[in-house]
C-alpha positions in Angstrom: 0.0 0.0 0.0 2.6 2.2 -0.2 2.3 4.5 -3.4 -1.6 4.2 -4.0 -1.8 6.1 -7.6 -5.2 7.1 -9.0 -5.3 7.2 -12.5 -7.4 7.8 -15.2 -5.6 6.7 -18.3 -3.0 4.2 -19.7 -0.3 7.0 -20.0 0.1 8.0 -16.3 -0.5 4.6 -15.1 2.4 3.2 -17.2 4.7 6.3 -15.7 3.1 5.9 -11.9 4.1 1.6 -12.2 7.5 2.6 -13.8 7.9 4.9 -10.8 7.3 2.3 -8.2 3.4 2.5 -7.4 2.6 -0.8 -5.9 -1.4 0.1 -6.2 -3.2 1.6 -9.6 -6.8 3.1 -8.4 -8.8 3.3 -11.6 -10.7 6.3 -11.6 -13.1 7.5 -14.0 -15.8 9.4 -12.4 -19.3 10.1 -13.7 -18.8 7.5 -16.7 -20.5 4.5 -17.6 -19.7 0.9 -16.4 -19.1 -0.2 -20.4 -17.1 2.5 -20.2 -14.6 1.9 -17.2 -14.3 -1.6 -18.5 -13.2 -1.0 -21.6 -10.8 1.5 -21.2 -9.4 0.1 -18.1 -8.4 -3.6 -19.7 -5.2 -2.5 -20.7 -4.1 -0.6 -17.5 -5.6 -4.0 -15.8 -3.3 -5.9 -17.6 0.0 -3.7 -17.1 -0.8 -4.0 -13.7 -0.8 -8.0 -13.9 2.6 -7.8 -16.0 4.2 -6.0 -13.1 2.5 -7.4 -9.8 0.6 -4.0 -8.8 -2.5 -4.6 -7.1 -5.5 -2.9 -9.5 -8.3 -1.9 -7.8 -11.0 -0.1 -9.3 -13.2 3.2 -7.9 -16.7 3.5 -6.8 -17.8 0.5 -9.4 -18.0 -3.0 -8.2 -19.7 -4.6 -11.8 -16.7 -3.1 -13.8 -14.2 -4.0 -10.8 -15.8 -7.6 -11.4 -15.9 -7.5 -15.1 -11.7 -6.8 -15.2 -10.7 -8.7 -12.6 -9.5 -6.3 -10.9 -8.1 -7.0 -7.1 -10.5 -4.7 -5.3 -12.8 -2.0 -5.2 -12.7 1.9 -3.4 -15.9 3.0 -2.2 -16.5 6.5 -1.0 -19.0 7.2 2.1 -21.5 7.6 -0.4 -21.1 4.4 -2.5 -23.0 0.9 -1.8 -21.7 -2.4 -2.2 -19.3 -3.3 0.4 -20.7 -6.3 1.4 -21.2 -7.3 -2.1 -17.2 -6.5 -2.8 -16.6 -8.4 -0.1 -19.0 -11.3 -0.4 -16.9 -11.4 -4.3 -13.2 -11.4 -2.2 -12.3 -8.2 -4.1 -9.9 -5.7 -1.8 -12.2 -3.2 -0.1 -11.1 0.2 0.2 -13.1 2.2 2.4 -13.2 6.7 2.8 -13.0 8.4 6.1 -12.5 12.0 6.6 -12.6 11.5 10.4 -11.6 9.4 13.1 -15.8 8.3 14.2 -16.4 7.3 9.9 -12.5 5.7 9.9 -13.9 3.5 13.1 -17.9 3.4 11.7 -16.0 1.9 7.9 -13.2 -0.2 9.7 -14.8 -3.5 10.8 -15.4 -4.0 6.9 -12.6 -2.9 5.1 -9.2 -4.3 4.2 -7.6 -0.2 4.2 -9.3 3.2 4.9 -8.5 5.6 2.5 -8.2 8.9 5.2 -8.3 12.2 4.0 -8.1 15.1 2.6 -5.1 15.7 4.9 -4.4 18.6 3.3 -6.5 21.0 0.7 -6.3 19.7 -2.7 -8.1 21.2 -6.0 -8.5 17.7 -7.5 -11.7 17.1 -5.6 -14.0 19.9 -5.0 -16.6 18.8 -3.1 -14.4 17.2 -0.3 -14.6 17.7 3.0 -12.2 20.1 5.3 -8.6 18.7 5.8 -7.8 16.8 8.0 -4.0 17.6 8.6 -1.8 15.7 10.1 -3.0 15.7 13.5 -6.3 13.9 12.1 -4.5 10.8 10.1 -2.4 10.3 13.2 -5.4 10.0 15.1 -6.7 7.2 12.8 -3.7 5.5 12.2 -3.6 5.4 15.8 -6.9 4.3 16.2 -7.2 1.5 13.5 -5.6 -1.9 13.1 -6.5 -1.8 9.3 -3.8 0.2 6.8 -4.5 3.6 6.4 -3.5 5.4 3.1 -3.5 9.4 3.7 -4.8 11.2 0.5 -5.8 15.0 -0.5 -2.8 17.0 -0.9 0.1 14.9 -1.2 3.2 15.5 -3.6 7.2 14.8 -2.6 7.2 17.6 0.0 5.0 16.2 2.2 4.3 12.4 1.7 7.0 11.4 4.0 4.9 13.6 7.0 2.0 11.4 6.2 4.2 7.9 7.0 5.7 9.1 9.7 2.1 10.4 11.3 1.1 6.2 10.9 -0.4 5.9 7.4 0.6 3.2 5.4 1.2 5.2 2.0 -0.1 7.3 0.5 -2.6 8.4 -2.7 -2.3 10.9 -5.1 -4.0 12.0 -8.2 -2.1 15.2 -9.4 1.5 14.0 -8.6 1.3 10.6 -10.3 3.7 11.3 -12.8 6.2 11.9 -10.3 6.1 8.5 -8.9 9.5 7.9 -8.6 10.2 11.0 -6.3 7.1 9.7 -4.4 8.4 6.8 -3.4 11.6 7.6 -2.5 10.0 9.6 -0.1 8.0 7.2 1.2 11.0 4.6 1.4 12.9 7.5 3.0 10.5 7.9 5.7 9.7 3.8 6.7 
């Protein structure tokens, strides 16, 4: 779980694996499950040539339909029973430490976040900081990956407040400097 890479086309997902992401999150919001499936079977498949888990966001069918190793669901998505029921990784959301306990009990990691302001997701909820991911890592005995804000400058501050890695969208192509980060810091 260290370098958790969300990625919405073959390109950046090819740079982010060459970098050293060891999780691809496909995400292609507001697009149809057809859709998702068929543009993600070749990003599904570089991630089985190199051994990075592929897990697939907000849509269990076309999580199912590419084979893909799990599934993220945000507080607002269903299914986590059914992802689970199917053996797919579950990824779970929490922006606080009450929904990262509520979301725990049924999820393999808690994605944890925004820790920091980030213009890749509008509508989410204040940041967290660092103070708040501590206090779920601390509170947790599931991985927590931090997420909202994240680039080389500040990764490392997320490992060494607990998390387990980290998720970015904007700094994907600069995977390599990610990770060495991360590495740096465990």
């Amino acid at each position: 779980m260290k370098l958790h890479v969300l990625v919405a086309d073959l390109e950046t997902a090819r740079l982010a694996v060459e970098g050293g992401a060891t999780v691809i999150q496909w995400r292609l919001k507001n697009v149809p499950t057809v859709d998702v499936v068929e543009r993600g079977r070749a990003t599904r498949s570089l991630c089985a040539r190199h051994g990075v888990t592929f897990v697939v966001n907000d849509d269990i069918e076309a999580a199912l339909m590419l084979g893909a190793d799990g599934v993220h669901l945000g507080r607002t998505d269903e299914g986590a029973a059914r992802a689970k029921d199917q053996g797919l990784l579950l990824g779970l959301s929490a922006s606080s430490l009450e929904e990262a306990r509520a979301v725990a009990g049924d999820a393999d990691y808690i994605g944890a976040g925004p820790v920091w302001e980030t213009p890749s997701k509008t509508d989410a909820d204040p940041a967290i900081g660092l103070d708040g991911l501590r206090e779920i890592c601390d509170a947790t005995t599931i991985p927590v990956v931090a997420i909202g804000g994240i680039d080389t400058t500040n990764a490392a501050e997320c490992i060494r407040a607990g998390a387990a890695g980290v998720a970015v969208i904007r700094a994907a192509r600069d995977a390599a400097g990610l990770r060495a980060a991360i590495d740096a810091a465990l």
